[in-house]
C-alpha positions in Angstrom: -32.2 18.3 -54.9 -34.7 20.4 -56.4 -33.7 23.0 -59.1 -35.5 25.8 -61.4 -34.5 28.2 -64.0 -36.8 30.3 -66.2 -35.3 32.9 -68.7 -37.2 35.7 -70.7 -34.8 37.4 -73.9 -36.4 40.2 -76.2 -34.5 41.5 -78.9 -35.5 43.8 -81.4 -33.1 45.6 -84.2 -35.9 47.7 -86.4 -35.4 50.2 -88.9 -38.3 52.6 -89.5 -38.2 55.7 -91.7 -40.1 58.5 -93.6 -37.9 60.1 -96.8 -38.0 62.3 -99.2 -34.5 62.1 -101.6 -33.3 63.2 -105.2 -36.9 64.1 -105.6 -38.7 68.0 -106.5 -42.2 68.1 -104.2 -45.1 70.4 -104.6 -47.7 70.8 -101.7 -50.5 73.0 -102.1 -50.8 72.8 -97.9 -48.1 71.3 -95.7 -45.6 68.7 -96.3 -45.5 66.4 -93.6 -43.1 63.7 -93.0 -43.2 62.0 -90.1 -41.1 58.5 -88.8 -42.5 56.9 -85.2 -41.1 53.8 -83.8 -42.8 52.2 -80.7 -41.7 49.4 -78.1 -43.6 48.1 -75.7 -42.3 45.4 -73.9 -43.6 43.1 -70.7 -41.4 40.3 -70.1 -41.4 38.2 -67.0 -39.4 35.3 -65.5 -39.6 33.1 -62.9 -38.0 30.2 -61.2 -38.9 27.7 -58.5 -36.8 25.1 -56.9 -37.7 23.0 -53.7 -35.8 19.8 -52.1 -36.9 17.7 -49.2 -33.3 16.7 -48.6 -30.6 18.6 -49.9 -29.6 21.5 -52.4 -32.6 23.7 -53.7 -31.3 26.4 -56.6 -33.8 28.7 -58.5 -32.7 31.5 -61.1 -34.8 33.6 -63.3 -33.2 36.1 -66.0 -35.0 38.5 -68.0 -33.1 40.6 -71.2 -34.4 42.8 -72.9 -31.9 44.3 -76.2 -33.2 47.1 -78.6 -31.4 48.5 -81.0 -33.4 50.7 -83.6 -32.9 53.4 -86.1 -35.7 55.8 -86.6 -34.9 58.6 -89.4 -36.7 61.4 -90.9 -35.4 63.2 -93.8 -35.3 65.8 -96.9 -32.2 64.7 -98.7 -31.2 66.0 -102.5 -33.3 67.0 -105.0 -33.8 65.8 -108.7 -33.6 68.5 -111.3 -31.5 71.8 -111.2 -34.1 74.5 -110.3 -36.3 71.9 -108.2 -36.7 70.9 -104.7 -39.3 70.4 -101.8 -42.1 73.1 -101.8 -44.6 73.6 -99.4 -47.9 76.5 -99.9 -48.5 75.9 -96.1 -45.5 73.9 -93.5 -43.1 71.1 -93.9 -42.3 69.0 -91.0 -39.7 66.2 -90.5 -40.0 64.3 -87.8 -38.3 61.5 -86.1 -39.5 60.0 -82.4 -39.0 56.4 -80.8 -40.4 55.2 -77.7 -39.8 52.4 -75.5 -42.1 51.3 -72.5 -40.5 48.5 -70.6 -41.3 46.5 -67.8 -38.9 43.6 -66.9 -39.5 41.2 -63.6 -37.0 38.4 -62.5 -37.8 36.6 -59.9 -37.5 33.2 -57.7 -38.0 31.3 -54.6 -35.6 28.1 -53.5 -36.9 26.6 -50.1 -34.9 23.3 -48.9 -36.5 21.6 -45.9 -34.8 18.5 -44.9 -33.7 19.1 -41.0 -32.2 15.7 -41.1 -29.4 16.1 -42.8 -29.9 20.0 -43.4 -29.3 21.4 -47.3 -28.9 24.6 -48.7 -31.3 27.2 -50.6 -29.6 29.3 -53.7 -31.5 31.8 -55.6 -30.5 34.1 -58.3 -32.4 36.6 -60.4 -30.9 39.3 -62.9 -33.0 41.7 -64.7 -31.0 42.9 -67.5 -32.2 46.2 -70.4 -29.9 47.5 -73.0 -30.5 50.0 -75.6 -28.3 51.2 -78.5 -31.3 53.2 -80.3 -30.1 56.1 -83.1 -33.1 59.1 -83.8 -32.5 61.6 -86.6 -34.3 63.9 -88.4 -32.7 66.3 -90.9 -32.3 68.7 -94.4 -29.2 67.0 -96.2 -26.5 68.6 -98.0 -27.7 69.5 -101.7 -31.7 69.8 -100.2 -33.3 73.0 -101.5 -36.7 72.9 -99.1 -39.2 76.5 -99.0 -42.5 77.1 -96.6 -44.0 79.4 -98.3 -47.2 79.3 -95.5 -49.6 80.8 -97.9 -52.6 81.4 -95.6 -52.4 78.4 -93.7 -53.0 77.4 -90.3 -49.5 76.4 -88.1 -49.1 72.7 -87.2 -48.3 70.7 -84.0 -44.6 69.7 -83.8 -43.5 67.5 -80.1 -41.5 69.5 -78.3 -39.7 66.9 -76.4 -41.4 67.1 -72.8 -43.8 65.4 -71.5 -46.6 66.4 -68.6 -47.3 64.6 -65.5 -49.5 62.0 -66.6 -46.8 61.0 -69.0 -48.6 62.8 -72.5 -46.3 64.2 -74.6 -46.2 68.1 -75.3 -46.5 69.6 -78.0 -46.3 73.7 -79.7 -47.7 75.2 -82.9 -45.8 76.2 -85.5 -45.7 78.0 -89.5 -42.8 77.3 -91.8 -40.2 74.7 -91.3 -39.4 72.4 -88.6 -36.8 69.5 -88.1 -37.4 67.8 -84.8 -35.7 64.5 -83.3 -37.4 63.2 -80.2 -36.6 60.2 -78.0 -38.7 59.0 -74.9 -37.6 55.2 -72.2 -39.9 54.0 -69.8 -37.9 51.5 -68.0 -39.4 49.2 -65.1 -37.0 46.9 -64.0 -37.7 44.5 -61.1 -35.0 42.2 -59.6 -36.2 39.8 -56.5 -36.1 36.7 -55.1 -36.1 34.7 -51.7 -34.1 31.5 -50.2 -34.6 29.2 -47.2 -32.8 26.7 -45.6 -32.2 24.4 -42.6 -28.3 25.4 -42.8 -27.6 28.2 -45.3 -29.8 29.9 -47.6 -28.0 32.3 -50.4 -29.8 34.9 -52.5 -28.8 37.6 -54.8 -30.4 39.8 -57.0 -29.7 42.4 -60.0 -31.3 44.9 -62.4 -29.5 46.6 -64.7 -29.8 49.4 -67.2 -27.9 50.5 -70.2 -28.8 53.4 -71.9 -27.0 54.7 -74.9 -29.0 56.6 -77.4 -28.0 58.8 -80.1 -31.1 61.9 -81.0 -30.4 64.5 -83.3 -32.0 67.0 -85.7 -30.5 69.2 -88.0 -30.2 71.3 -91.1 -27.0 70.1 -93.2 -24.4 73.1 -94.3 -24.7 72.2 -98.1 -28.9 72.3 -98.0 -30.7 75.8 -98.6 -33.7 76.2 -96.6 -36.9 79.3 -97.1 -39.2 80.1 -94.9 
């Protein structure tokens, strides 16, 4: 009997953020705060089993399990007539990217004619996500733009153009902005061969659930 198994597992749970709470800011140009998160993940398994006589079985399994938090906020302020102030633009940003490519494969080959045998191969190719995005003014935020003669910044606008790039648009006074991009690659394959019966069965799958958002809380008070 000949057997192989080969499994590939990523996980990755970060926390990335870019804050500004219970604190009174002054900019003489433009407040910028800005949180980016980036995953970039190649993971590849594979699996070989070959008999002369008897059973060959080969799987391969590739998992790939990202759970991150990427936050961008104004939140309180710390004296009674302060705040966040800006002479130019304030930006709050919040994006996370993932680029993943994920390849399972494997060959089982089982040769003996004599007394025959069997070829088994399975491969499963396996991404789940569970990532949260959010940019926001929090309740009790007092945040002004004044844009006193200055020039308007790039904010993303959530696209992207054909050679994958992402867009993005000029603006003056304030901006919140949540973005969120997946790239997902996954390759599920194999191949089985036998005298008397040769099984093979593949799998990818996908499981997307993200959370983006970007708002201005009811309790903040926001100038521009």
């Amino acid at each position: 009997a000949g057997v192989g198994l080969s499994v590939a597992v990523n996980m990755m749970d970060n926390n990335t953020a870019a804050y500004a709470t219970n604190s009174d800011l002054t900019a003489t140009g433009n407040i910028l705060l800005s949180a980016d998160e980036q995953s970039d993940i190649n993971s590849v398994s594979a699996a070989l089993g070959i008999a002369k006589d008897g059973m060959a079985a080969a799987g391969a399994a590739t998992g790939n399990d990202l759970t991150n938090t990427t936050k961008a906020y104004i939140s309180g302020k710390k004296t009674e007539d302060g705040g966040t102030t800006a002479h130019g633009n304030i930006s709050v940003a919040a994006n996370d990217e993932a680029d993943i490519l994920s390849i399972a494969g494997n060959l089982s080959v089982a040769k003996g004619k004599a007394t025959g045998g069997g070829g088994l191969g399975v491969s499963a190719s396996v991404t789940v996500t569970d990532n949260n995005v959010l940019a926001y003014i929090g309740s009790g935020s007092v945040v002004k733009a004044q844009g006193d003669d200055q020039s308007a910044i790039a904010v993303y606008t959530g696209k992207r153009d054909d050679e994958g790039n992402k867009l993005t648009e000029t603006m003056k006074g304030i901006s919140v902005s949540a973005t969120s991009f997946e790239d997902v690659i996954s390759i599920a394959a194999g191949g089985s061969g036998a005298e008397k019966l040769a099984v093979q069965g593949s799998a990818a799958v996908h499981v997307l659930d993200e959370t983006t958002k970007a708002y201005i809380d009811s309790g903040a008070r926001v100038a521009a």
